[in-house]
N, C-alpha and C positions, 0 to 999 in steps of 0.2 A: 592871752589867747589871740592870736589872728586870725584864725582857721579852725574848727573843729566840724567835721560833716555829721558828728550827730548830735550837735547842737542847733535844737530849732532857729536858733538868732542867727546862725549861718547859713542853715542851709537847710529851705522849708517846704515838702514837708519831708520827713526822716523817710532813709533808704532810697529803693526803685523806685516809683512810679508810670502808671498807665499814663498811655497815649495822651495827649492834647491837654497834658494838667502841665501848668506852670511851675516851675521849681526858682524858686528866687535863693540866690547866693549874697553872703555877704562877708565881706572882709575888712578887718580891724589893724590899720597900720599907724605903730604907733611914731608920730610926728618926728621926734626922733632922730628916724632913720633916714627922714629926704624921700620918702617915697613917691610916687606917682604916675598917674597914668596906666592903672591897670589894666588888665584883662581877664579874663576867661576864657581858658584855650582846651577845649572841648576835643578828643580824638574818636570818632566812630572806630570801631574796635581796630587794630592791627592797619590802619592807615595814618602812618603817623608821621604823614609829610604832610597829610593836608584839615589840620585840625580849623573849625570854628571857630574865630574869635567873634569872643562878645566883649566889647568895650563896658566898664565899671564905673556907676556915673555916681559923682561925691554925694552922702548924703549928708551927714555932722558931724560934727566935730564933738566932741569931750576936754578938747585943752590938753590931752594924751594921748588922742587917738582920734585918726578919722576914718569914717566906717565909709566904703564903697559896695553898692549893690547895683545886683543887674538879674534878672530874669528870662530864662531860657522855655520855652516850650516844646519840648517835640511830638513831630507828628504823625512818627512812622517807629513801629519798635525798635530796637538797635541798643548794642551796648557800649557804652561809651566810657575813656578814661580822660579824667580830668585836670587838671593843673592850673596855675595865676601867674604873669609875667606883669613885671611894671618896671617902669625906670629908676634907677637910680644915681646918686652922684657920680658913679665909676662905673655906668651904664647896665644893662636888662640883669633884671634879678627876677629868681624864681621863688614862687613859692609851692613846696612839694609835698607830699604827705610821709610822717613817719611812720611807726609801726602800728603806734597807736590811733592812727586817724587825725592827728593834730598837724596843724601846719609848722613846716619851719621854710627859713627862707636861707637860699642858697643861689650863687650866679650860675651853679652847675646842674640845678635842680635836682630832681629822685623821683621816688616813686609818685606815681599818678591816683587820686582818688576813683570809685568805682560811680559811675550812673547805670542801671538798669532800667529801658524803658521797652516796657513790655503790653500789650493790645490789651486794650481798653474794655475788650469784651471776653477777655479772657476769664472762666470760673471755677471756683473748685467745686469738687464732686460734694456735694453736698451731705449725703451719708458717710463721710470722711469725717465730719466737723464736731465730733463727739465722738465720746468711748474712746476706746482702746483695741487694737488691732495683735492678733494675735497670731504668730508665724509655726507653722505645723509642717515638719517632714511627716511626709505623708507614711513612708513602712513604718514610723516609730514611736507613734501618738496612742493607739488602738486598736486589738486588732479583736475583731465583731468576733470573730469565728464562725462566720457565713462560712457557706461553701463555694470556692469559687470554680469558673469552669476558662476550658483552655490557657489554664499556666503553662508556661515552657515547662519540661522537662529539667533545660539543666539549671535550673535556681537551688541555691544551698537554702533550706531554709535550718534556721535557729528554733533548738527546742526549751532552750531558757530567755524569755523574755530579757530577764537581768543580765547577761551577761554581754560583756562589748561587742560590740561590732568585729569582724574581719580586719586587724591591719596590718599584718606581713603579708609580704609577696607568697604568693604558691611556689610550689616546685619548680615552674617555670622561671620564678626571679620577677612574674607580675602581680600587680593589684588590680585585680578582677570586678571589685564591687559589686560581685553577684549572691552575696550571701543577705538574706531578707528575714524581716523579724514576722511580716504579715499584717501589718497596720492599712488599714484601710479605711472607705468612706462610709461605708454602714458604722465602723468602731466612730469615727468623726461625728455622725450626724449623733448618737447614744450619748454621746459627751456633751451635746450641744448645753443642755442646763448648767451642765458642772461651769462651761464657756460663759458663759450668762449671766454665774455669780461672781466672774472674777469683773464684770466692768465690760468686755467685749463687745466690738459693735460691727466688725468686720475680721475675716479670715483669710491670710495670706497662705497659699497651699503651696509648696516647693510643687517642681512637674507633677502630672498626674497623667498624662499621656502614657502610650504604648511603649516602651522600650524596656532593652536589656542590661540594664545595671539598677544598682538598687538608690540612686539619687536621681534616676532619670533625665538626667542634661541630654542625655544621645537620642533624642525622639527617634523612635520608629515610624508612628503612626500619628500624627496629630487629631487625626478625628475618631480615633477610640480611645476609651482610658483602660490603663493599663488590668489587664485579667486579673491580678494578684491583687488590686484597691477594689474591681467591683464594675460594674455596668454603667452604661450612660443612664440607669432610669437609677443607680443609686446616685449620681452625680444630679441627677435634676430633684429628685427626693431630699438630698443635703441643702442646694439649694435655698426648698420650698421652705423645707424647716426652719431653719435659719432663718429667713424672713418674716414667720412667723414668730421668733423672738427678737425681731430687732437686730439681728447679723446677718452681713454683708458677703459674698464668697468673691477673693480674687483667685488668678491661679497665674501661675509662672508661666511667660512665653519665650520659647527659646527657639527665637531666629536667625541666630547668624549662624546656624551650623545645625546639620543633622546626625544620627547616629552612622556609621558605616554599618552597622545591621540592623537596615530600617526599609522600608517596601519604597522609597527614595530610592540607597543607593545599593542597597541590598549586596554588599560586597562576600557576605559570609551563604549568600543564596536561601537565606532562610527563608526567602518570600520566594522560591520559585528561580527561575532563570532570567527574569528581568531584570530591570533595576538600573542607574546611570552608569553599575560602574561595570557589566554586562553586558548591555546593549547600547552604542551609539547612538540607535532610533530612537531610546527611552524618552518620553518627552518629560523624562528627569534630568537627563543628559545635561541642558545646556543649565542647569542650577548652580549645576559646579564647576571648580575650576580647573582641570586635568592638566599638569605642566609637559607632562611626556606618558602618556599611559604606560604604567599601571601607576603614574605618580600622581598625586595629586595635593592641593594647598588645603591644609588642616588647620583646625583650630588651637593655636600655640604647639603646633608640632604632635598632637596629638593624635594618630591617623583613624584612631575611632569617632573622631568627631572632624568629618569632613567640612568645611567650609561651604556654604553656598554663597552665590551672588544675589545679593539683595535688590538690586535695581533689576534681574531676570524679567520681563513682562509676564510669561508665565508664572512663575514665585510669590512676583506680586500679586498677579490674579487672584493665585492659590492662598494667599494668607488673609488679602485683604479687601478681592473681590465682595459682590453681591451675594454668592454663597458660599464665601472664606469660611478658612479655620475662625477669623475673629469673631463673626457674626455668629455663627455655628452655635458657640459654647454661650454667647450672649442670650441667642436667643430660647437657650437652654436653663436660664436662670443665675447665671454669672454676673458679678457687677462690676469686675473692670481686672486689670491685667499689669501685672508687673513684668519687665522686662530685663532677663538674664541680657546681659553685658552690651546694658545699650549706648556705651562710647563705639562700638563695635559696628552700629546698624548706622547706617546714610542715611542724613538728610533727608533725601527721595521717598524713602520707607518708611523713615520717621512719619514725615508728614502724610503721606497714604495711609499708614495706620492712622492717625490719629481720625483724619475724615473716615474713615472707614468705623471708628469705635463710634465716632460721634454721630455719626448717622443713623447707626442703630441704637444707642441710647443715651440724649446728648448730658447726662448724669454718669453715665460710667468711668472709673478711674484708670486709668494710665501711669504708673509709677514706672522709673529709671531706677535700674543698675548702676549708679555712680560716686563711684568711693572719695572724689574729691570736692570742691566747692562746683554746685555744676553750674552757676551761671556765666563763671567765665571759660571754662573747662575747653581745652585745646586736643585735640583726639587727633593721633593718627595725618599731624599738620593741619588738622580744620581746626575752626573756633565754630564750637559748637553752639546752637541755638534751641537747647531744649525748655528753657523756660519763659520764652518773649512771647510766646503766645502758638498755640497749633500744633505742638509737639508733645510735653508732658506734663503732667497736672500735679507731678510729687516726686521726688527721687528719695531713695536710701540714706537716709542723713549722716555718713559714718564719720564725719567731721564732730558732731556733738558725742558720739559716741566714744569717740578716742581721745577727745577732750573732758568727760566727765571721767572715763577709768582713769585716764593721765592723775586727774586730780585727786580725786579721791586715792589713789595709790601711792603717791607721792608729794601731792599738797602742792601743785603747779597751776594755781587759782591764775595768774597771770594770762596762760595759755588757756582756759577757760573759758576766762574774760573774753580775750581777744577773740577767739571761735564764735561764738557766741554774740557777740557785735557785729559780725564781719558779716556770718550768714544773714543775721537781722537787716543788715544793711541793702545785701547785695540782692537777695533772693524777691520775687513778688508775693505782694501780700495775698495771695489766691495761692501759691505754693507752701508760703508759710505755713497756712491755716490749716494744713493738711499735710504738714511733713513728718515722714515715717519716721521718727526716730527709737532706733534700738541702740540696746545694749551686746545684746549676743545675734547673733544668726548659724546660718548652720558653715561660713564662710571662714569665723574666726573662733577662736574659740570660748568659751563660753565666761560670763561677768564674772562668776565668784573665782573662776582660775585664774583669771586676768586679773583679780585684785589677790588674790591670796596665795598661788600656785608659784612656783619657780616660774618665771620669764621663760617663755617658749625659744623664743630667738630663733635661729635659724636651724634650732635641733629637728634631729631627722624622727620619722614614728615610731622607731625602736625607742629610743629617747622619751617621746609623749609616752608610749605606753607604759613604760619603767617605770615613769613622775607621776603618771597620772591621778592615781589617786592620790586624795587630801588626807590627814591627820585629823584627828578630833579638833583639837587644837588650829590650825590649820584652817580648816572649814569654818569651825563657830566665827573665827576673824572673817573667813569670806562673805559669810550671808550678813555680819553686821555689816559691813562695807557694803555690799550688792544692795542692803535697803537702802542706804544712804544713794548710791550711786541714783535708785530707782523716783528717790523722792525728787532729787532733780529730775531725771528725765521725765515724769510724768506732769512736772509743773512750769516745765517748759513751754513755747508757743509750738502748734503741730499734735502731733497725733504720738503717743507714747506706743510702742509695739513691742511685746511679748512673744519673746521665743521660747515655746511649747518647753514644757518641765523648769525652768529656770524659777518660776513662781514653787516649784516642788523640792530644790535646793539641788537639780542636777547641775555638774559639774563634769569639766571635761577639756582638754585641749583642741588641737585644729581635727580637721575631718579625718576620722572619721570620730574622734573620742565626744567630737558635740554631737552626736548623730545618734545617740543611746537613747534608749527607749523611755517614757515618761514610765516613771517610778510606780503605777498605780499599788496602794495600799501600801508605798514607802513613802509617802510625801515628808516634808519636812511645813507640821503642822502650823508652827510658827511663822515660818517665811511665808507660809500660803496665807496666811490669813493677814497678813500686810498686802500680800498684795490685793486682797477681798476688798481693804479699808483704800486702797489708791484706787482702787476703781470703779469705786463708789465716789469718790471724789470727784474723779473723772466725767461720770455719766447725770450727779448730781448740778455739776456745774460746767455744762458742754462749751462755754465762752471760753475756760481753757486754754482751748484750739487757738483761738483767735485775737485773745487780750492782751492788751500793751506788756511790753518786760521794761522793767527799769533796776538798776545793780544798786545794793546798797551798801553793800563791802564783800569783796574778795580778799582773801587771806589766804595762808598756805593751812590756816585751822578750818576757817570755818569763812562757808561762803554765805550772802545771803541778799535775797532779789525780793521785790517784786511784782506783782502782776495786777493790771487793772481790763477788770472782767465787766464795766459796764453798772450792774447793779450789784456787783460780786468785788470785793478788794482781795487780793491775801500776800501774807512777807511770809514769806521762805527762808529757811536757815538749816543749814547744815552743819555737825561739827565732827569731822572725820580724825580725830584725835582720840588716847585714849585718857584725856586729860579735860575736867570740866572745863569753858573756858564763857568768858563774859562776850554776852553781845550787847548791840545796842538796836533800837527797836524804835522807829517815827512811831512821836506822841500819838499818833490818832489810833494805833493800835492797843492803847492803854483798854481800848475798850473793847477791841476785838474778841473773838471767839477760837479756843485751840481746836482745832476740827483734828489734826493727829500728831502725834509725835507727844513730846512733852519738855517743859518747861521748868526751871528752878528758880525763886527770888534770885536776884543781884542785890544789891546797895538800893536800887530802885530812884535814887537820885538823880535832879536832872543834871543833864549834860548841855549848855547852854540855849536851854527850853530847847532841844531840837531831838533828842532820843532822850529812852533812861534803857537800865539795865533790865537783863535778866542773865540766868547761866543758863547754857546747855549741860547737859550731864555727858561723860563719854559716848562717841559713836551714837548719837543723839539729834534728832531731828528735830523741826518745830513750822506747824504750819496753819496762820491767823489768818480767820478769816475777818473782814470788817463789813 
């Protein structure tokens, strides 16, 4: 070893780091090679002509190896890539990071290691740091059978709850999205118990504003919720209840674009004869960006979802002013706000939302829209800065998501591994503690399909619909797989998050086949009540969130980690085969406690006093507490 950044003896302490904390590096070159006179060549992100050196000053020797260290402090957030250059007999050698985080040395050097240094006063929302977070489209959860007042007219609604959703085109050749099952927040807040038992401690709501399709991305109205879910005094009633057991309400903010039939831009006149794309005067008008009227810049070509300017002074005002949209629904019993396609929103906006959330409640949560690793995440030719502090307090973890299905579906513990490092490394520990991570959303299509269903690939929804449903056969493989998939994600570091029916054994391809209604009095009593026992887990021992991860073995069988929770231990094992298969288990669990899953003797012999055995049985879990 010369290098490894998540070894404490290298490089101290592990991962990011806040502001004005010293990180000491050290490096092992073994004598050998002639080495000498190193460095530490520091790049503040994407300037990489004019990196920091920090000179490496010798500290011992071994007779094989001399260790060089040096100590950097920073004192301003900033993300930075790393590397080591030192002399050698046939002049500057580098030393660069492989795949794995390990150093090699090359005179042509490579990849650069990651620093994350993010403000020091930076927190997580602290209603975050326990339970389990549970994601609810809102038409397809519950529907009260209140009576609602001023629904449009032309909404298709559905008289079998059970039956799919809409996904052929109409007559026209389009997908409409205006067929509704009638789920609402009076049915939401009647469920809150049922919520309760599963572990939940917060509720992420797809939109629930005013507009005309049945996913609600096209805001019409941001300061009414839509007629069809219920009034703003059931939205503050859902609220109150919730808090009263211990759950949190977020709700989807979708700012980079409004509906084209919205009291905005009102293109279809349903508001009247205003509107920006009506009236020039509109002081809508200048939201959006008109390239030639009647043209205008949409959202990925979409012209029902016109585009606005987010740096607008007005817009701004209107979202994030003294009497915004933000404050509004805050000061209405909301506790914080997830953000539809926030690679999408500026800098600018970013940061006015966030002073804006935080001034009205400096506890409320801010989570991103961001499907890739978001601390060094490159948008649109920016390098983004959503997580050094002022911006957002959690994103969409879909990096662990696509690495637990990867694995468990095909035994790619490798790619895992490395996700899984990478995020721990790169991400801050206030984002950690609090990172959303799911299995399904209503974005992709749902866990047990994704581990059990023909591979969607680029097939069209004729195709989803045709495949969609599972086999007996089929399915029993899916939900074994999906608990397995669920024990990882729940014993992760961060926040495990629950997409509405998945605990009920729903199933389903991309949108709209995730978008089916929860199963009430179809549950799949089995799968439900695993996930009763993980989220009990969850709320029994909230450090969770928070506690050390460390890998015990990765395999293509059977993974197994980990976690130190303070006054709480526990090793995690998975074994996603249908073949029992032997693990091994650090001695000090000899005395642990099985809290779920189960366990078979092995040999029980030691393995040079450092583990012994046991078996997993097939598709079999195991998780000690100490």
């Amino acid at each position: 070893m010369i290098f490894d950044s998540r070894n404490p003896s290298c490089k101290s302490p592990f991962g990011a780091v806040a502001t004005k904390t010293p990180v000491t590096f050290r490096i092992y070159l073994p004598i050998v090679y002639q080495l000498h006179s190193p460095y530490l060549l520091l790049y503040e992100a994407d300037r990489w002509d004019e990196p920091c050196r920090l000179p490496l000053v010798y500290e011992r020797s071994d007779g094989s190896t001399i260790s060089y260290k040096g100590t950097f402090t920073p004192m301003a957030p900033a993300l930075y890539f790393y590397e080591f250059e030192m002399e050698g007999v046939n002049g500057l050698v580098k030393l660069y990071r492989d795949e794995n985080g390990l150093g090699q040395l090359s005179p042509q050097g490579g990849a650069k290691w990651q620093l994350t240094v993010y403000d020091n006063r930076m927190k997580a929302p602290s209603f975050l740091q326990s339970g389990v977070m549970y994601q609810i489209f809102p038409d397809r959860f519950c529907n009260s059978g209140k009576p609602k007042e001023g629904v449009p007219s032309d909404r298709k609604m559905h008289r079998d709850w059970y039956e799919l959703p809409d996904y052929l085109p109409d007559s026209n050749g389009q997908v409409t999205n205006s067929d509704y099952f009638g789920g609402d927040l009076e049915g939401i807040t009647q469920k809150l118990p049922y919520l309760k038992s599963l572990g939940i401690t917060s509720i992420y709501l797809n939109p629930i504003f005013e507009a005309h399709s049945n996913h609600r991305y096209n805001t019409a109205d941001y300061k009414k919720i839509d007629p069809l879910l219920g009034t703003q005094e059931d939205f503050k009633n859902l609220c109150a209840k919730a808090k009263e057991l211990g759950i949190h309400i977020i709700i989807d903010g979708v700012f980079s674009h409004t509906g084209s039939d919205s009291v905005y831009f009102n293109r279809n006149r349903r508001y009247g004869e205003g509107g920006a794309y009506n009236d020039f005067s509109s002081p809508y008008h200048d939201w959006y960006e008109f390239t030639q009227f009647p043209n205008y810049n949409s959202w990925w070509g979409f012209e029902t979802l016109p585009n606005v300017n987010e740096r607008n002074p007005g817009y701004l005002d209107f979202i994030c002013g003294k009497d915004g949209v933000l404050k509004k629904w805050l000061r209405l019993g909301l506790s914080g706000w997830r953000l539809d396609v926030a690679d999408e929103l500026p800098d600018e906006f970013l940061d006015r939302l966030h002073d804006s959330v935080k001034e009205e409640d400096p506890n409320a949560a801010i989570i991103g829209e961001v499907w890739e690793d978001a601390s060094n995440k490159v948008s649109y030719g920016v390098r983004r800065r959503y997580l050094l502090g002022n911006q957002l307090d959690s994103v969409m973890n879909y990096p662990f998501k696509n690495a637990i299905l990867t694995y468990i579906r095909y035994g790619d513990s490798l790619g895992l591994y490395r996700t899984i490092m990478d995020i721990l490394e790169h991400y801050p520990k206030p984002v950690l503690d609090v990172l959303m991570n799911s299995l399904s959303t209503h974005d992709v299509e749902r866990a047990i399909t994704a581990l059990a269903g023909e591979p969607v690939g680029s097939n069209s929804r004729e195709w989803q619909g045709r495949n969609n449903q599972l086999s007996p056969q089929r399915y029993d493989l899916g939900r074994k797989l999906f608990r397995l998939a669920a024990v990882i994600q729940y014993m992760l570091p961060g926040i495990p998050c629950l997409y509405y029916g998945d605990e009920a054994g729903l199933y389903g391809y991309k949108d709209p086949f995730n978008r089916s209604c929860y199963p009430w009095g179809r549950e799949d009593q089995w799968l439900l009540a695993q996930f009763r026992e993980l989220g009990a887990i969850r709320t029994t021992y909230p450090w969770l969130s928070k506690g050390r991860f460390a890998a015990v073995s990765f395999t293509p069988e059977v993974v197994s980690f980990l976690r130190d929770c303070g006054n709480y231990r526990f090793f995690v094992a998975v074994n996603r085969t249908e073949q029992p298969v032997s693990i091994q288990i650090p001695p000090a669990y000899k005395k642990g406690v099985l809290i779920y899953g189960k366990l078979e003797d092995g040999d029980c012999s030691n393995l040079d006093n450092d583990f012994y055995e046991k078996t997993l049985p097939p598709y079999e879990c195991a998780i000690l507490k100490l």
